[in-house]
C-alpha positions as CSV (number, residue, x, y, z in Angstrom):
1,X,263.9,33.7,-69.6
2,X,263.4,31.2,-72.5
3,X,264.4,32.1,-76.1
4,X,261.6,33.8,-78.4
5,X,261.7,33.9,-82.0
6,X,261.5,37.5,-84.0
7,X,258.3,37.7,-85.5
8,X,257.5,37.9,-88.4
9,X,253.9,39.9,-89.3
10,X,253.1,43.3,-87.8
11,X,249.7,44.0,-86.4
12,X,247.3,46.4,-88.2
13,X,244.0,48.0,-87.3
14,X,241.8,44.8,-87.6
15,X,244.0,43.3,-84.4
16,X,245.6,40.4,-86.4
17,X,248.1,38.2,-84.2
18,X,251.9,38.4,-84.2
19,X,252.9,35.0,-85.2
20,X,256.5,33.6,-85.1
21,X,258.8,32.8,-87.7
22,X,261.8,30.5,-87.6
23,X,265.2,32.0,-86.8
24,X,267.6,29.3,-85.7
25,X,267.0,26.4,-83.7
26,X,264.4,27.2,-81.2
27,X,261.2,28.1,-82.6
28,X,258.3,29.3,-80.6
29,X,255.0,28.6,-82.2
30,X,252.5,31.2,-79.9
31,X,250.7,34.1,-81.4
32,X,250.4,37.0,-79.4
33,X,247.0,39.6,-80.1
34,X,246.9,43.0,-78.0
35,X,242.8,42.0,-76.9
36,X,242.5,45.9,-74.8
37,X,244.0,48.5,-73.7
38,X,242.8,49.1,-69.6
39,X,243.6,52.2,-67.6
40,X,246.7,52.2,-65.2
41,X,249.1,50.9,-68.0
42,X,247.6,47.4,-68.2
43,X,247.1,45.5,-71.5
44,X,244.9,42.7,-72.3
45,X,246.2,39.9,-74.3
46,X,245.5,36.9,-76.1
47,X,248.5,34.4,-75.7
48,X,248.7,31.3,-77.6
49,X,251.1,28.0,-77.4
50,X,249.9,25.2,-78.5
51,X,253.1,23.3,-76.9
52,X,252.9,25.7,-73.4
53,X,249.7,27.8,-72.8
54,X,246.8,29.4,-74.0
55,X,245.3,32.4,-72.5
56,X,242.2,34.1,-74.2
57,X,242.4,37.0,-71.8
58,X,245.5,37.6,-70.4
59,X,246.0,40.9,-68.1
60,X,249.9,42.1,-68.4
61,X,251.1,45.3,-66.4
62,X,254.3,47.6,-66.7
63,X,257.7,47.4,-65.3
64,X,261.2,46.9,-65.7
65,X,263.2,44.1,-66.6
66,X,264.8,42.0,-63.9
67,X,267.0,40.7,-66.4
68,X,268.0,40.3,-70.1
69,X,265.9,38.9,-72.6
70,X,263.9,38.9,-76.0
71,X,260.6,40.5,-77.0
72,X,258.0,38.3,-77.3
73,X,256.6,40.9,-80.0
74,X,259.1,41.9,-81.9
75,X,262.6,39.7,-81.2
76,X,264.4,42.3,-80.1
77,X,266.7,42.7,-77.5
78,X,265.7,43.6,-73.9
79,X,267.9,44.8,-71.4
80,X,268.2,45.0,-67.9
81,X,266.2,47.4,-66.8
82,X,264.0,48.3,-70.1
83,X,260.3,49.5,-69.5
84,X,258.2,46.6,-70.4
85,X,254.9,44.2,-70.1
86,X,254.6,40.9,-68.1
87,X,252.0,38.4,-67.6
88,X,249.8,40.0,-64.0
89,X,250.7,37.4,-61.4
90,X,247.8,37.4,-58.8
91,X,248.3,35.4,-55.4
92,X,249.0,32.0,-56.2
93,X,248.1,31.5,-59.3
94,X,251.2,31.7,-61.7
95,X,251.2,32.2,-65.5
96,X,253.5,29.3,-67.5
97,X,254.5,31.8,-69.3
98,X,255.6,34.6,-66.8
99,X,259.0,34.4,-67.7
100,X,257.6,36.4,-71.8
101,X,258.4,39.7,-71.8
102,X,256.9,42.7,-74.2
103,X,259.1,45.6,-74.9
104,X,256.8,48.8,-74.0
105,X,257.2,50.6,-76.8
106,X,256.8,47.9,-79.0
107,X,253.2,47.1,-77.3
108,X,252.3,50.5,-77.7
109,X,253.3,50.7,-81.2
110,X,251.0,47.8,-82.0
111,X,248.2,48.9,-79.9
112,X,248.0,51.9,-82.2
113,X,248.7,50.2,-85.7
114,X,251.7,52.6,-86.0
């Protein structure tokens, strides 16, 4: 998985984007919005890179890490094996940025403002 920064500004009830904030040498400049919140543990999202991808309405599901990583909400740590959000891979078509991962909780904790 590539390197995400911590970021910096917490959602509140209006929906305002995460955005990223520099912490070393690799600085990602997307913005992440939670868009929805669907049935069946799926989360609509508004993913934007200006240097990777944009997606306006981007469906991400529940599972559990394959591997090690960062959160592309927060910057924190996830490990093997943590409950969280990817980017919904359907038949061929592949997200560019399927490799981002969301802790759960901290989806959930945005999604409610909390």
């Amino acid at each position: 998985m590539r390197t995400t920064p911590a970021l910096s500004v917490r959602p509140r009830s209006t929906g305002d984007p995460f955005r990223p904030r520099q912490t070393g040498g690799d600085v990602r400049p997307f913005t992440v919005t939670v868009v929805e919140e669907l049935s069946n543990s799926l989360f609509v999202l508004r993913w934007r890179d200006a240097t990777l991808c944009n997606y306006e309405e981007q469906v991400w599901s529940a599972c559990l890490a394959r591997a090690s990583g960062c959160c592309a909400l927060s910057g924190k740590h996830i490990n093997l094996g943590d409950s969280v959000y990817r980017p919904r891979v359907r038949g061929r078509v592949i997200p560019l940025n399927r490799d981002a991962m969301i802790l759960a909780s901290e989806l959930v904790q945005a999604r409610t403002g909390a």
